[in-house]
C-alpha positions as CSV (number, residue, x, y, z in Angstrom):
1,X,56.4,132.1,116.9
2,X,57.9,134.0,114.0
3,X,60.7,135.3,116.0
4,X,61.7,131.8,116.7
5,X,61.4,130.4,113.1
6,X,63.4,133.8,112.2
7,X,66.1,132.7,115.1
8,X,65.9,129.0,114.2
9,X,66.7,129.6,110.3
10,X,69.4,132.2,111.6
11,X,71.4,129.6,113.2
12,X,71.1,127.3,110.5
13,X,72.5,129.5,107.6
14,X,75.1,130.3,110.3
15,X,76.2,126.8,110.7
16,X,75.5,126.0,107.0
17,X,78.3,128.4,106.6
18,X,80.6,127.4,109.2
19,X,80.6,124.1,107.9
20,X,81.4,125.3,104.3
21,X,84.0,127.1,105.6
22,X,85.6,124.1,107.5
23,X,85.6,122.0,104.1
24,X,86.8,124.7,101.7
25,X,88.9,126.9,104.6
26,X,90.3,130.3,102.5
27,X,93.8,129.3,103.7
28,X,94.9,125.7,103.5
29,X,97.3,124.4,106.2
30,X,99.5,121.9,104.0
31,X,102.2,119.5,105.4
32,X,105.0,117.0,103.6
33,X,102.3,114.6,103.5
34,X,99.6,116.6,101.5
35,X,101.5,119.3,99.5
36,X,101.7,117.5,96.5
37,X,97.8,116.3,96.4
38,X,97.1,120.1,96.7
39,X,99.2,121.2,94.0
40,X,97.5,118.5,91.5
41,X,93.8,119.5,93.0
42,X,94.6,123.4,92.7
43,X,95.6,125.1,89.4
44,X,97.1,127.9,91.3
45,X,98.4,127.9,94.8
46,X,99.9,130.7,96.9
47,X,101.7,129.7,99.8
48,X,103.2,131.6,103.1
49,X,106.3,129.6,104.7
50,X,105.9,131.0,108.6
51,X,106.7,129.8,111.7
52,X,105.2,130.3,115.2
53,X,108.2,132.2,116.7
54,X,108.6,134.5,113.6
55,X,107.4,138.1,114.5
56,X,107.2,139.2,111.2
57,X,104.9,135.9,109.9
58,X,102.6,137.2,113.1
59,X,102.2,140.3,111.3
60,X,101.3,138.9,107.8
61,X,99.0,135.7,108.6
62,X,95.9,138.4,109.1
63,X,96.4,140.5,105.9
64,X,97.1,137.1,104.1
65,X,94.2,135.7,105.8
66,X,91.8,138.2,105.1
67,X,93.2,138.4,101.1
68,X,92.6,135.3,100.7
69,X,88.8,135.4,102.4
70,X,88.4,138.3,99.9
71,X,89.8,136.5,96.8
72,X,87.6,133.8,97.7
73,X,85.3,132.2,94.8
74,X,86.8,135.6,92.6
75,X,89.9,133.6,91.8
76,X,91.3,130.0,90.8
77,X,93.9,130.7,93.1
78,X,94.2,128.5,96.3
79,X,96.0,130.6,99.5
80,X,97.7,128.2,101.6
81,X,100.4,128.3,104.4
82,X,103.4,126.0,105.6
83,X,104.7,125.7,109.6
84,X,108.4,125.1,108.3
85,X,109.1,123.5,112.0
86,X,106.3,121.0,111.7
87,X,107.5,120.0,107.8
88,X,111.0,120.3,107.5
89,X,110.7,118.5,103.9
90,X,109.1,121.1,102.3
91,X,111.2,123.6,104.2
92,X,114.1,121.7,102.6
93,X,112.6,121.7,99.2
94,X,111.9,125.3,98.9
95,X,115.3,126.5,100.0
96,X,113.4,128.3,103.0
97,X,116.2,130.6,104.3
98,X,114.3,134.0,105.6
99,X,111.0,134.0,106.9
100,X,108.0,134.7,106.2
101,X,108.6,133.5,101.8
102,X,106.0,133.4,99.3
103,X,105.8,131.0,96.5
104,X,103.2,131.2,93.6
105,X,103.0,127.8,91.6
106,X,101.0,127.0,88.5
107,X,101.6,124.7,85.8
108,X,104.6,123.3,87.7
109,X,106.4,126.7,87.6
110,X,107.4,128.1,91.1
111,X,108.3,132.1,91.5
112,X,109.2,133.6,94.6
113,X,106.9,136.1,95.3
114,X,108.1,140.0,97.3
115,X,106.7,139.7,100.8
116,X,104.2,142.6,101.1
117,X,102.3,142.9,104.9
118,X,99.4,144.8,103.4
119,X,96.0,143.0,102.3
120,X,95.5,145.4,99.2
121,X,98.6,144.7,97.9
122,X,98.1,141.0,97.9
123,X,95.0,140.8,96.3
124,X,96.3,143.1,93.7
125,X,98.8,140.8,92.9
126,X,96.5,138.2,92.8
127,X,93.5,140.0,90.9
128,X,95.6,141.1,88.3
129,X,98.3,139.0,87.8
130,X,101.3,140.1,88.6
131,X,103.5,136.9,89.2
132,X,103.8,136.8,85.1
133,X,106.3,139.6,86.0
134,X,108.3,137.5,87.8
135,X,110.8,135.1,86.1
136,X,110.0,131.3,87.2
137,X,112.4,129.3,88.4
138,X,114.7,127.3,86.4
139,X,113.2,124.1,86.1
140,X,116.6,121.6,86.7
141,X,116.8,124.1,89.8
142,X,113.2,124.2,90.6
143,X,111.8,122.8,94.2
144,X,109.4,120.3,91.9
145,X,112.6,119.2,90.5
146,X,114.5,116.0,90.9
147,X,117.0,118.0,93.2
148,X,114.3,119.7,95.1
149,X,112.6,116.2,95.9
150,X,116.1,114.7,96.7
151,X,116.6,117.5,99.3
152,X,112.8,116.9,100.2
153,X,113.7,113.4,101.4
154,X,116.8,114.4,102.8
155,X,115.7,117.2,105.3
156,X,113.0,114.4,106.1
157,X,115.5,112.0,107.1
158,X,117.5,114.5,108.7
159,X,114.5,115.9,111.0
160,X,113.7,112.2,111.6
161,X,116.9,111.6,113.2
162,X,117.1,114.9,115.3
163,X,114.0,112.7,117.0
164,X,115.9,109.9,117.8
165,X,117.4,109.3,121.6
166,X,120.8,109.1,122.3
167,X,121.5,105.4,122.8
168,X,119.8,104.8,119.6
169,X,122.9,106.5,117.8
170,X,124.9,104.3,120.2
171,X,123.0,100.8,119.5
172,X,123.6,101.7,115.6
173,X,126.9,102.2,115.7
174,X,128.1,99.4,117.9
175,X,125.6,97.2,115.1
176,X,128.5,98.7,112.1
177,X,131.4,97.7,114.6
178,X,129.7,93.9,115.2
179,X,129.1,93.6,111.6
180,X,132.6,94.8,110.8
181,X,134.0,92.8,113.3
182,X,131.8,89.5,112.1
183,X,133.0,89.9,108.3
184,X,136.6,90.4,109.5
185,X,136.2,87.4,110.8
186,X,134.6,85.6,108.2
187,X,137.1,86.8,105.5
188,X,140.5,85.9,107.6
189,X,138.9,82.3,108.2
190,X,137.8,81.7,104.3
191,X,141.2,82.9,103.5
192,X,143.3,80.8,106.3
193,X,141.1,77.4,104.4
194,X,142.6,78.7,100.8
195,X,145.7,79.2,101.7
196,X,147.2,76.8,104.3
197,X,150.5,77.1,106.0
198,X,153.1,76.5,103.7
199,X,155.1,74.3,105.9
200,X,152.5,71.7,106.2
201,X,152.2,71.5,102.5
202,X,155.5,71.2,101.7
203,X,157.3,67.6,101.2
204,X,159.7,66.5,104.1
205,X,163.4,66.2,102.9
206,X,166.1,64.5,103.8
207,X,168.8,66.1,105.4
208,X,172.1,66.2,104.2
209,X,175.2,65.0,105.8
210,X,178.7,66.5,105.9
211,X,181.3,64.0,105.2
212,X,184.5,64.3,107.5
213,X,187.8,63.6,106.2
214,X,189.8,62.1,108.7
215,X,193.5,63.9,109.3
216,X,196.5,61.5,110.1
């Protein structure tokens, strides 16, 4: 009877824990859509740009992983990661040209952090740190500016239509040549009712005639 009340309490601190690990996961998965609510719930947040394909992102998610499990409730900063092929917008916004990238933001200043593939060296920089040593960017520049939101939008929109079938690029721009064609229209007609034809507006004359002297 102990031995089950032993098992039975067992499995329930085990699932205690798996639930508080689902809520408060040590890496957060963030998309467009919930980047911006983490950065205002966080103080500090750390995040990996990957993508699935990347080799080198394979090789880093378990050391980045497992720093962040270890840095867990022994620092305000939040790990968290970004697919760049499932949020183009924020792959946009970060000027994400080499895989995997770092960022460290708090208090609305971003730094690009070195890519190191060992745990240690990540919760070193975490523990003691080291991102003061690195110069923020500049804020006009900065992905939280008003640039980086404008290219936010735009790699959005741009993704968005890479998703789009062919005959919808074909149904929009037959619309622009209708609606060209319509106003065309519209403006030769208002401007044929302004400006009639002069030769029905102007007064009939008479016509002259050529006296003939007659020769003996």
């Amino acid at each position: 009877m102990k031995a089950y009340l032993v098992l039975l309490l067992v499995a329930i601190v085990h699932r205690v824990i798996a639930v508080v690990t689902e809520t408060n996961p040590p890496v957060l998965e963030l998309t467009d859509a919930t980047f911006s609510q983490a950065l205002q719930t966080h103080d500090e947040v750390f995040v990996d740009f990957y993508a699935k394909w990347c080799g080198t992102c394979k090789r880093l998610e378990p050391e980045f992983t497992a720093a962040a499990e270890q840095m867990s409730g022994k620092s305000n900063v939040q790990f968290a990661k970004v697919d760049i092929d499932e949020n183009p917008g924020l792959a946009g916004q970060f000027f994400i040209t080499r895989l995997p990238t770092l960022y460290h933001i708090r208090n609305n200043e971003v730094r690009r952090v070195p890519v190191s593939l060992r745990r240690y060296e990540i919760t070193k920089f975490v523990r003691e740190s080291e991102w003061q040593d690195i110069k923020p960017w500049n804020r006009l520049f900065s992905p939280l500016s008003i640039i980086g939101s404008a290219v936010f939008y735009f790699a959005t929109f741009v993704k968005w239509l890479s998703t789009m079938p062919y005959w919808f690029f074909g149904v929009v721009i037959a619309g622009f040549i209708a609606i060209f064609a319509v106003s065309f229209w519209v403006e030769m007609h208002n401007d044929v009712q302004k400006h009639p034809q002069k030769d029905s507006a102007r007064p009939a004359t008479k016509q002259k005639t050529r006296k003939t002297r007659k020769i003996d």
